[in-house]
Residue frames as qw, qx, qy, qz and C-alpha x, y, z in Angstrom:
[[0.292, -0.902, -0.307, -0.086, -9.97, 21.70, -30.11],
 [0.303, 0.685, -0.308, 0.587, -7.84, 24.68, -29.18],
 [0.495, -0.391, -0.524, 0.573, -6.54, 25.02, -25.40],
 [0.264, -0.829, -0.192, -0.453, -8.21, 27.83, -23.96],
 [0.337, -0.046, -0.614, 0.713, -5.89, 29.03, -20.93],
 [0.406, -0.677, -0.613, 0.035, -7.57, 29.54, -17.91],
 [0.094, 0.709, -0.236, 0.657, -6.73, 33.31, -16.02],
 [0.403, -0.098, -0.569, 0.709, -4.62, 33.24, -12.92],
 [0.421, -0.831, -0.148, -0.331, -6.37, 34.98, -9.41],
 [0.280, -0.796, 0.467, -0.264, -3.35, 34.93, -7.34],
 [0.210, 0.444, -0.862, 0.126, -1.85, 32.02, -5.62],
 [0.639, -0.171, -0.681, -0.314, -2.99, 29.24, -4.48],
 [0.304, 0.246, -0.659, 0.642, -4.12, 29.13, -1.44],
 [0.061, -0.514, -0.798, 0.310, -7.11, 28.79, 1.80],
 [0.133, 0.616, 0.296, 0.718, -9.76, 31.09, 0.29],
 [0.248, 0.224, -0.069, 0.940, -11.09, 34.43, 1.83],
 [0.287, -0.449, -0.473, -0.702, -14.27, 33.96, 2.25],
 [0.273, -0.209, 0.441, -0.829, -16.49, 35.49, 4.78],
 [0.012, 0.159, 0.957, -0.241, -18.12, 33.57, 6.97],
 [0.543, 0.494, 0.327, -0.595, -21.62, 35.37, 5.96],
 [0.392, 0.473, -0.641, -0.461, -20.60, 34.72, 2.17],
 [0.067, 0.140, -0.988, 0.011, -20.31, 31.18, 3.21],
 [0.296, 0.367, 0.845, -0.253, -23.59, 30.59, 4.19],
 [0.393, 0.467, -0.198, -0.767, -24.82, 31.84, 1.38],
 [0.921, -0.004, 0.384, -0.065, -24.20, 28.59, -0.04],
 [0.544, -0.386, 0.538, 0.516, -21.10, 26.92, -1.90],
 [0.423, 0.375, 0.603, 0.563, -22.62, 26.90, -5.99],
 [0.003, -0.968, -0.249, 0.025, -23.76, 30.75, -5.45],
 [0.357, -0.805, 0.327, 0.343, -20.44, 31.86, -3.89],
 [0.499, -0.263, 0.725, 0.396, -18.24, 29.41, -6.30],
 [0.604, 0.509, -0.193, -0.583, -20.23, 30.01, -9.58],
 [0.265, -0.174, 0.943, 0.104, -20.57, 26.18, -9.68],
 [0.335, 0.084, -0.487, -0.802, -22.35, 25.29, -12.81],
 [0.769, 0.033, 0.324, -0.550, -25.73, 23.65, -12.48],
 [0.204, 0.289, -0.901, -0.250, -24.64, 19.94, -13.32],
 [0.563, -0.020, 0.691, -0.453, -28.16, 18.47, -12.14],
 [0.357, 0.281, 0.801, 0.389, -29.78, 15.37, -15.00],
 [0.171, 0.777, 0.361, -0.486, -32.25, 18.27, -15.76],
 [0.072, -0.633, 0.479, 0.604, -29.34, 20.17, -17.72],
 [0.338, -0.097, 0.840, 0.412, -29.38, 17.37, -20.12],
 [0.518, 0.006, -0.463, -0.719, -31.57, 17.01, -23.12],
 [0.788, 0.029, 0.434, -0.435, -34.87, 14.49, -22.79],
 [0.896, 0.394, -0.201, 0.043, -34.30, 11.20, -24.30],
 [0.312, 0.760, -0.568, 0.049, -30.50, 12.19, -24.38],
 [0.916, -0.203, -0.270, 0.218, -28.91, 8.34, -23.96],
 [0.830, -0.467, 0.026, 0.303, -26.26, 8.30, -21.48],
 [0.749, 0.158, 0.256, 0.591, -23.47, 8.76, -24.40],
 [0.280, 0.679, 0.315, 0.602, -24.89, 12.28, -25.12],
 [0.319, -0.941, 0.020, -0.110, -24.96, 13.95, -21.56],
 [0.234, 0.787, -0.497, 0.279, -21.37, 14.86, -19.90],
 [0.636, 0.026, -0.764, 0.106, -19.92, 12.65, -17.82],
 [0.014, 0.027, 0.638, -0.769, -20.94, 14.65, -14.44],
 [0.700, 0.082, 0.037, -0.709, -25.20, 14.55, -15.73],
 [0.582, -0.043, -0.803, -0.123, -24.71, 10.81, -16.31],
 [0.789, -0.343, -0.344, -0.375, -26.88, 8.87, -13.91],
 [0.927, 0.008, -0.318, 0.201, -23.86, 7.23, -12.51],
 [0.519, 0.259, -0.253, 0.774, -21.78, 9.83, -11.69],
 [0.357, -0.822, -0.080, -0.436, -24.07, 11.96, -9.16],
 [0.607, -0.075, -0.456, 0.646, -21.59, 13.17, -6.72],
 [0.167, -0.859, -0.403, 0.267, -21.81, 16.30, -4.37],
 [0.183, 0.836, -0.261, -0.447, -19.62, 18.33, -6.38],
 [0.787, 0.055, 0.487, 0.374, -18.29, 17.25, -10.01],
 [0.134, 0.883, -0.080, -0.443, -16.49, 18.65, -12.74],
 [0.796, -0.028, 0.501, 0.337, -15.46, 16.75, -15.60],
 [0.196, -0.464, 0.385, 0.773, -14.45, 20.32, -17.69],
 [0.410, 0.114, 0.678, 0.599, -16.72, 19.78, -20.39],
 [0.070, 0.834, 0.515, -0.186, -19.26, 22.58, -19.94],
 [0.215, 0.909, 0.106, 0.342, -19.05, 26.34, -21.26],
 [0.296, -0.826, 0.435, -0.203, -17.75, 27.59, -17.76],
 [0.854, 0.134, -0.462, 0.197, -15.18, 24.74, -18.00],
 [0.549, -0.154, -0.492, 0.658, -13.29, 24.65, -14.13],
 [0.272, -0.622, -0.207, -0.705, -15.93, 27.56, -13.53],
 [0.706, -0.582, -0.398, -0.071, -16.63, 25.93, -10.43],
 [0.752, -0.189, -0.256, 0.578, -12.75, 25.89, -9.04],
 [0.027, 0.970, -0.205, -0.130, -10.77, 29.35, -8.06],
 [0.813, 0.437, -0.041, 0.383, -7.36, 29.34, -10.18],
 [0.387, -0.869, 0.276, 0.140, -3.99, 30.27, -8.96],
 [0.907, 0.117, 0.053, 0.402, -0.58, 30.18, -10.41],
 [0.344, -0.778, 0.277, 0.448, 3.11, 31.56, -10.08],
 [0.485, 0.722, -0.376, -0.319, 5.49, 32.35, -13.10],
 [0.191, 0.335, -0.901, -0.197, 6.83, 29.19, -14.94],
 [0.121, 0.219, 0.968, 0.020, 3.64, 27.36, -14.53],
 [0.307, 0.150, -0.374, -0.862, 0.51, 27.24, -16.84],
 [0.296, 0.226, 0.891, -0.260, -2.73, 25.59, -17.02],
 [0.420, 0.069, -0.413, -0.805, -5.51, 24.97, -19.92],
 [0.657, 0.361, 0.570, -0.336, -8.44, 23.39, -20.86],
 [0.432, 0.421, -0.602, -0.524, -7.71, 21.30, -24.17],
 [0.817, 0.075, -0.497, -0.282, -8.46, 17.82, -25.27],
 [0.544, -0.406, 0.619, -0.395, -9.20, 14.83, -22.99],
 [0.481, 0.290, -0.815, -0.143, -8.38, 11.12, -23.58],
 [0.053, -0.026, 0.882, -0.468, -10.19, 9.97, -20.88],
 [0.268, 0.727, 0.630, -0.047, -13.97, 11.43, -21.26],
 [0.296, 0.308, 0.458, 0.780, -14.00, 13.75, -23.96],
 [0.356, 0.906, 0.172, 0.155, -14.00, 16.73, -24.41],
 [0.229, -0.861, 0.130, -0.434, -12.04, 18.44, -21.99],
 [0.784, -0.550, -0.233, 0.166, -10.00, 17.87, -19.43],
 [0.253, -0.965, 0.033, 0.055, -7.36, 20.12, -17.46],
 [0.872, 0.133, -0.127, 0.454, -3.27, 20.24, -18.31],
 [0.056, -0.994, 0.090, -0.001, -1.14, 21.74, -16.22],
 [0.840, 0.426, -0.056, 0.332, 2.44, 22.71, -16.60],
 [0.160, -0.956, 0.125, 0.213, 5.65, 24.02, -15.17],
 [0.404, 0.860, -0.289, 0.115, 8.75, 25.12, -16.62],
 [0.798, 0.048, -0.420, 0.430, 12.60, 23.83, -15.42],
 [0.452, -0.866, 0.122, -0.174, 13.25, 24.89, -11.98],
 [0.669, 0.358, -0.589, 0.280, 16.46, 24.65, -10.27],
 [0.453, -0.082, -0.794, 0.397, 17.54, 23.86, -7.14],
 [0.170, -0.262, -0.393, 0.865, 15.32, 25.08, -4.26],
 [0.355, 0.207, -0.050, -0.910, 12.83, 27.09, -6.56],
 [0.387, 0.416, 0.804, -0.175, 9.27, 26.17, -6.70],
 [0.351, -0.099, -0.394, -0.844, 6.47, 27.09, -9.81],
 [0.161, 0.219, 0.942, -0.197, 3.21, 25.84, -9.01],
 [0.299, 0.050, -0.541, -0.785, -0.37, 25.95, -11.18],
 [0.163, -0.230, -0.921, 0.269, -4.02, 25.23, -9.66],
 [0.465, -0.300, -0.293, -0.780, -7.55, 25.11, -8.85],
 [0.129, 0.008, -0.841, 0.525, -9.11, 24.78, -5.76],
 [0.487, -0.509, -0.401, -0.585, -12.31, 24.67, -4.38],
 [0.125, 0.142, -0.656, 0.731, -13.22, 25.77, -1.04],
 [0.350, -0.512, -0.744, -0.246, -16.71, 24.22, 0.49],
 [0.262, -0.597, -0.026, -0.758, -19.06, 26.48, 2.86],
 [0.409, -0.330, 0.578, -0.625, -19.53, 26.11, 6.86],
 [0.826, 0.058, -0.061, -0.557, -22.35, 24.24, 5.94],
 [0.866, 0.232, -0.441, 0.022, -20.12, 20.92, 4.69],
 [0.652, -0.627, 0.369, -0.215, -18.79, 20.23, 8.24],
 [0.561, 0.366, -0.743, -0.011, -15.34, 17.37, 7.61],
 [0.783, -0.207, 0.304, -0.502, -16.68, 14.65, 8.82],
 [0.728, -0.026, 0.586, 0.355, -16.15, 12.08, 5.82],
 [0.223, 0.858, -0.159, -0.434, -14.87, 13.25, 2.84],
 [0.689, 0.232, 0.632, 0.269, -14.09, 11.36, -0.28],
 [0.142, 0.758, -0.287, -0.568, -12.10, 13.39, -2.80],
 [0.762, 0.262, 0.565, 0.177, -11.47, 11.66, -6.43],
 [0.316, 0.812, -0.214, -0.442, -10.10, 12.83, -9.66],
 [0.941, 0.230, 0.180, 0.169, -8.83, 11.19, -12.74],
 [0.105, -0.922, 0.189, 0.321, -5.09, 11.83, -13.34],
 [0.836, 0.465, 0.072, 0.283, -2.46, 11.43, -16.29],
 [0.307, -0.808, 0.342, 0.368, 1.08, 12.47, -15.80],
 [0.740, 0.668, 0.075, 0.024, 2.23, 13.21, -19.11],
 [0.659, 0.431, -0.327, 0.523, 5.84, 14.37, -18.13],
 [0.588, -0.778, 0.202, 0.086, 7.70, 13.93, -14.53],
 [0.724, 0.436, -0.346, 0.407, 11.07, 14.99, -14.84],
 [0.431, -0.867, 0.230, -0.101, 12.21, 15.43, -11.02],
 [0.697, 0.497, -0.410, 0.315, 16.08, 15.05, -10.32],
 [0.723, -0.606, -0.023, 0.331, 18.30, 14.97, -7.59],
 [0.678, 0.415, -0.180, 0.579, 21.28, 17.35, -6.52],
 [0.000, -0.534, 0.396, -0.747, 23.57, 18.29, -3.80],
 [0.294, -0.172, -0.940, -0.038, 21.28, 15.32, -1.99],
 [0.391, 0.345, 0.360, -0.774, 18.28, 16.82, -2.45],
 [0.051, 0.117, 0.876, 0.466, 15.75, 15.40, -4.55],
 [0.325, -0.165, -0.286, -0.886, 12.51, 17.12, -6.32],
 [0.241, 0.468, 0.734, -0.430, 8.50, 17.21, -5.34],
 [0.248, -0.199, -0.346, -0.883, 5.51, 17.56, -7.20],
 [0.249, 0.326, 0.858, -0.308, 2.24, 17.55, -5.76],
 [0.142, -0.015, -0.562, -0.815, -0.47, 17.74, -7.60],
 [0.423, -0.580, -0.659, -0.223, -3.56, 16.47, -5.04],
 [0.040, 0.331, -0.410, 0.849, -4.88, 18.54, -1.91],
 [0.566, -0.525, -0.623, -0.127, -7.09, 17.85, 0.60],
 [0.187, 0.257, -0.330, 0.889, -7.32, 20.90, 3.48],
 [0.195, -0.845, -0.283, -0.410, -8.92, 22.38, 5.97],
 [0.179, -0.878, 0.279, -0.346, -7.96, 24.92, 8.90],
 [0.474, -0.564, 0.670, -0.089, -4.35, 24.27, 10.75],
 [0.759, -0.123, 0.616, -0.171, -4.37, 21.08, 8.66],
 [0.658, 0.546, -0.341, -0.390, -3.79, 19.42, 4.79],
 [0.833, -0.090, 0.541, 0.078, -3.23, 16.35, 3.55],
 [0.366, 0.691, -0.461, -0.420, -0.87, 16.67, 0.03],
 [0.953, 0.198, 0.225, 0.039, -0.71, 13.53, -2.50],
 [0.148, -0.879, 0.349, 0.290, 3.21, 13.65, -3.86],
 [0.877, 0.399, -0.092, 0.251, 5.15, 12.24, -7.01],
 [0.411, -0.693, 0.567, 0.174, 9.19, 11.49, -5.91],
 [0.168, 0.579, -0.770, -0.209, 11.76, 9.57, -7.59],
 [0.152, -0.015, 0.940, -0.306, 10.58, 6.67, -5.14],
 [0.036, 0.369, 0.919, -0.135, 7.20, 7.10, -5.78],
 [0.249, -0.695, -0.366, -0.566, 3.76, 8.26, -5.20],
 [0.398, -0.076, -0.611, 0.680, 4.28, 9.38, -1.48],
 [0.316, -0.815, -0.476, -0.098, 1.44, 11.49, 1.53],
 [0.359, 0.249, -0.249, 0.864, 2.75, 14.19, 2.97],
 [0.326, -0.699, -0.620, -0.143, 0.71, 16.26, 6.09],
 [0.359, 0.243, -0.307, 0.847, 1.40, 19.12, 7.34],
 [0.316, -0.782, -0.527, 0.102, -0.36, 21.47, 10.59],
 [0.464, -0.614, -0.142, 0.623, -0.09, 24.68, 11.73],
 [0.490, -0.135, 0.456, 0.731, 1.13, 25.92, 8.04],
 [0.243, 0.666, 0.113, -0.697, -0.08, 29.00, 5.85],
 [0.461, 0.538, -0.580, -0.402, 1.17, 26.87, 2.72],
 [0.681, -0.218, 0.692, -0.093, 0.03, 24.25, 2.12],
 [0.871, 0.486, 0.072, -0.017, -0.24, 23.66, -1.86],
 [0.352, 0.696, -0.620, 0.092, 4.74, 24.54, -1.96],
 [0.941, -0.195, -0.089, 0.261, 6.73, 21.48, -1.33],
 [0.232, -0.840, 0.481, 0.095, 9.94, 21.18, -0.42],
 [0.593, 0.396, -0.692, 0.114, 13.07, 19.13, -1.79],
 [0.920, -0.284, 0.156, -0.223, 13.27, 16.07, 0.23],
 [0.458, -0.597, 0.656, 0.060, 16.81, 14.33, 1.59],
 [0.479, 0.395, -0.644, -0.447, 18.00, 11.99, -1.75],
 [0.497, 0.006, -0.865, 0.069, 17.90, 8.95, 0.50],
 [0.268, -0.134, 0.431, -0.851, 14.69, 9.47, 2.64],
 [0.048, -0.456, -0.889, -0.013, 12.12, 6.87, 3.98],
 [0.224, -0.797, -0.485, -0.281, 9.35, 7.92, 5.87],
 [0.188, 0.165, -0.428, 0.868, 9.58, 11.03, 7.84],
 [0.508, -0.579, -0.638, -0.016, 7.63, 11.44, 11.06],
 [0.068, -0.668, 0.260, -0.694, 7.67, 14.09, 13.37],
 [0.051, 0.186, -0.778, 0.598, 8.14, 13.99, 17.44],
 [0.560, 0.080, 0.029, -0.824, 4.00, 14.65, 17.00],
 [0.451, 0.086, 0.888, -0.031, 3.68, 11.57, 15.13],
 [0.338, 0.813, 0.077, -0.469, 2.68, 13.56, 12.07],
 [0.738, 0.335, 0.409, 0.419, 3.58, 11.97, 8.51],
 [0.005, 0.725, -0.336, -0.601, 6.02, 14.47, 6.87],
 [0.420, 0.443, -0.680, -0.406, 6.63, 11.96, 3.67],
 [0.641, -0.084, 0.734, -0.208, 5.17, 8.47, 3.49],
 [0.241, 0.198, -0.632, -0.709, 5.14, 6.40, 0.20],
 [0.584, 0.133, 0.575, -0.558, 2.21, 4.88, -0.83],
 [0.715, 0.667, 0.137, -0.158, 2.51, 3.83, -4.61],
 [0.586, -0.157, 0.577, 0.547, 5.42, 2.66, -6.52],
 [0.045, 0.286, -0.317, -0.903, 6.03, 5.60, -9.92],
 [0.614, 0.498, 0.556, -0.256, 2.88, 4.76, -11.88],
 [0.558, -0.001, 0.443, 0.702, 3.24, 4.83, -15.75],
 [0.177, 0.311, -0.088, -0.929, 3.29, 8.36, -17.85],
 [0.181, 0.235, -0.488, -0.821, 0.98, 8.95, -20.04],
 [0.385, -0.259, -0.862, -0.205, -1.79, 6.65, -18.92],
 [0.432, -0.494, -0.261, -0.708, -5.07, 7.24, -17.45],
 [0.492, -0.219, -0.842, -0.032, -5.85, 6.84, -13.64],
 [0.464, -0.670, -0.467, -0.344, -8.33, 7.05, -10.92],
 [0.248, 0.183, -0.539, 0.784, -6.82, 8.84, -7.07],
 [0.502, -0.698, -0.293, -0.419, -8.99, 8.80, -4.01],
 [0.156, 0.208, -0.684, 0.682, -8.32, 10.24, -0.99],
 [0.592, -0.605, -0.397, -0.355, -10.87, 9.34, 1.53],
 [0.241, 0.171, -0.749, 0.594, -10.93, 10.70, 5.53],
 [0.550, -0.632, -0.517, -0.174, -13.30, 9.92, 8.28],
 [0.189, 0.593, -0.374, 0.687, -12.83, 11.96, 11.02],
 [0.532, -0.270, -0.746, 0.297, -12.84, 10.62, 14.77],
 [0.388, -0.819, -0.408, -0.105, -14.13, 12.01, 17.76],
 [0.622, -0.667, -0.002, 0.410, -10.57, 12.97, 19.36],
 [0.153, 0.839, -0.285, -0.437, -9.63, 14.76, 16.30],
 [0.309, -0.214, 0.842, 0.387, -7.53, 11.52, 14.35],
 [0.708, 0.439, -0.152, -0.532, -8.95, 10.71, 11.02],
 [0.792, 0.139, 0.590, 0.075, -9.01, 7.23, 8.85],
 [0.156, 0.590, -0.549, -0.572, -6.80, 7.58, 5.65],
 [0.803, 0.413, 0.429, 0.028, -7.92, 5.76, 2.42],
 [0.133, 0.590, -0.577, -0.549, -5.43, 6.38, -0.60],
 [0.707, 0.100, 0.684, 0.150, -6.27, 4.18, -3.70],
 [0.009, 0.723, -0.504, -0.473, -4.90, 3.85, -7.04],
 [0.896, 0.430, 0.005, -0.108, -5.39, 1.50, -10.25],
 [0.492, 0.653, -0.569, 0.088, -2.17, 0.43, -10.13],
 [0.906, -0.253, -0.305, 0.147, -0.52, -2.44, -8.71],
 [0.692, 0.169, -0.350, 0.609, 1.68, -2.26, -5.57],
 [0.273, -0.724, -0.041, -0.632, -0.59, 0.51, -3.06],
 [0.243, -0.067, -0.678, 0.690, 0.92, 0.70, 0.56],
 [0.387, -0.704, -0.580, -0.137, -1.78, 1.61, 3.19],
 [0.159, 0.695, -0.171, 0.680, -1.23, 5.01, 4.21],
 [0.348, 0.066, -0.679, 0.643, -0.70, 6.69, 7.42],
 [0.189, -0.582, -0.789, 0.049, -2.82, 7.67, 9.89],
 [0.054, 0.725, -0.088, 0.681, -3.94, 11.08, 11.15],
 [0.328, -0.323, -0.696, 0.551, -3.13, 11.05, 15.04],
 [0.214, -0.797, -0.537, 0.174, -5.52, 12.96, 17.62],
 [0.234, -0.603, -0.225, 0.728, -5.79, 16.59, 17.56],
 [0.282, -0.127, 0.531, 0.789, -5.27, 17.28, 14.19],
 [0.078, -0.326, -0.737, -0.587, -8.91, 17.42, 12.41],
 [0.155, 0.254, 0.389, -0.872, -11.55, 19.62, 13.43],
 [0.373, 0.700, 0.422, -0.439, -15.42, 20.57, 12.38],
 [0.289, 0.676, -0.039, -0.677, -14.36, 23.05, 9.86],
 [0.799, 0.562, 0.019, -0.212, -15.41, 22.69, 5.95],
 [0.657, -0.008, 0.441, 0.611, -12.00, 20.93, 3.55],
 [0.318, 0.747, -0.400, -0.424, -10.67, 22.80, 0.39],
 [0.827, 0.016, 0.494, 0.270, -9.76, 20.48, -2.47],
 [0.295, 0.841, -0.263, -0.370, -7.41, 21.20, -4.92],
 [0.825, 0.476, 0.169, 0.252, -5.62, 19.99, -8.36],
 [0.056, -0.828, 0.438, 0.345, -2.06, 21.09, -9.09],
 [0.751, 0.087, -0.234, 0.612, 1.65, 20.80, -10.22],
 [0.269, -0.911, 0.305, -0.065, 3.49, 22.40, -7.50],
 [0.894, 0.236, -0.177, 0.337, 7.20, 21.78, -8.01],
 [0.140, -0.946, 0.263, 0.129, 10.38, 22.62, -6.45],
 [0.652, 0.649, -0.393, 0.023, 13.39, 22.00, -8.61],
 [0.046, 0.431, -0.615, -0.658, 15.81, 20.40, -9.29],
 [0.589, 0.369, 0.715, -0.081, 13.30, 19.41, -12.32],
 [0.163, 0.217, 0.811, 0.519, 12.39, 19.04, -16.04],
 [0.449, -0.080, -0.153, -0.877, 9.47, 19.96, -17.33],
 [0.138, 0.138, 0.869, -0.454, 6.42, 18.86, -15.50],
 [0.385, -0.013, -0.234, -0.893, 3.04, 18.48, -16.87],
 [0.013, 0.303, 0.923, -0.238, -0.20, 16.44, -15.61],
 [0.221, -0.188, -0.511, -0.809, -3.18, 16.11, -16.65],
 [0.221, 0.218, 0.817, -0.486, -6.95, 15.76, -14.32],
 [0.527, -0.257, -0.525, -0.617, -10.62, 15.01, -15.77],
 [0.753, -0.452, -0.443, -0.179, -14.11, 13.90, -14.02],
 [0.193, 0.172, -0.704, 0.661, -12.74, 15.50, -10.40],
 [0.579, -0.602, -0.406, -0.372, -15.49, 14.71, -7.47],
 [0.132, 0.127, -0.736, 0.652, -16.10, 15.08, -4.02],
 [0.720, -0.370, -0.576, -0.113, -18.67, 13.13, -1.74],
 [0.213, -0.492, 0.426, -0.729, -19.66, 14.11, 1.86],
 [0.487, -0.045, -0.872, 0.015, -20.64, 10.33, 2.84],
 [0.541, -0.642, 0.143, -0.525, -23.20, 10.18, 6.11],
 [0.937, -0.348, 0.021, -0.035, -21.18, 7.38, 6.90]]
């Protein structure tokens, strides 16, 4: 199957919509495709429907790219030296998303993505993002002791984000408040632990020792959100050797709806970067 490139809408970033739009409702506004067991053929075993009309997989939003309107659901955003198709998937077939950026050098970012932003309606309560990912090539370097970022998970909403991050060291959380950008990293000190702020606010925590290229696996963030604004971090990972992330302290999490989003956001010094995602969900738990 050919890669079909997906067209850029600007940068990535907290969408636009009006707050009447929004209550319109999130698969109107988002031209999310109609993924209900209906869709499927009668009869059709298991093997024959996609992997988001399987039985198993009923989630409150999925997208496992293999429909017509493939990432139909997501808005797209990218800057120059990074690209993003829809070609072949080694995980659940057909489909599945590869994005890519060019060598950056020091200091300069590219970054390539699809986000989805949920309506009023989906209050962040619990939230339970998922997505299958393959990192096909991390080349991040170090110089002048500074040393590259890619993220490539998001989890957002207003004043707030939670970013999933590949380092030298690791997989690693990263949280920022307050911040109009949240999908660019920065280069990060060559010989940095964790960084914490005066707040108590996780600037860089690892959570995952490098995971290997070129092999399928499963990423959940999951956050309950408390009454005094602190939330319950879940990070998990098929791979041996997951640290137990940080927390969110009080103040930080509010009512309003998340945004989830898929990247590679880099900022050099770095190689080419490319990662792949299939079968991405998200789950509004009443518990």
């Amino acid at each position: 199957m050919r890669s079909r490139p997906l067209v850029a809408a600007g940068l990535l970033a907290a969408s636009g919509l009006t707050a009447v739009a929004l209550a319109i409702g999130c698969a109107a506004i988002l031209s999310i495709p109609d993924r209900t067991l209906g869709a499927a053929p009668d009869g059709a075993a298991d093997g024959a429907r996609e992997w988001c009309d399987q039985p198993a997989n009923k989630h409150d939003f999925c997208d496992d790219f293999d429909h017509d309107d493939a990432a139909g659901g997501w808005t797209p955003g990218s800057t120059p030296g990074a690209t993003f198709t829809i070609g072949e998937s080694s995980d659940t077939p057909p489909n599945a998303v590869d994005m890519t950026t060019t060598p950056q050098p020091l200091g300069v970012g590219a970054v390539a993505g699809l986000y989805v932003q949920f309506p009023m309606a989906r209050k962040f309560d619990h939230v339970h993002f998922a997505v299958d990912v393959r990192l096909v090539s991390i080349d991040l370097a170090t110089e002048g002791g500074l040393s590259a970022e890619l993220g490539f998970l998001l989890l957002e909403q207003q004043d707030f984000c939670i970013g999933v991050v590949m380092t030298q060291a690791g997989i690693g959380i990263i949280m920022r408040s307050h911040s109009t950008d949240c999908t660019g990293v920065t280069d990060l000190p060559d010989d940095s632990g964790t960084i914490t702020d005066d707040a108590g606010l996780t600037g860089y925590a690892l959570v995952s020792p490098v995971p290997n290229l070129k092999q399928w696996y499963h990423i959940a963030l999951d956050v309950k959100r408390n009454a005094d604004g602190s939330g319950a971090l879940g990070f998990d990972l098929n791979f041996p050797g997951v640290i137990t992330p940080p927390q969110i302290p009080p103040g930080y999490l509010t009512e309003a709806p998340p945004l989830v989003a898929i990247a590679t956001s880099v900022v050099g010094p770095s190689g080419r970067i490319e990662v792949q995602f299939d079968n991405a969900t998200v789950d509004f738990p009443s518990k």
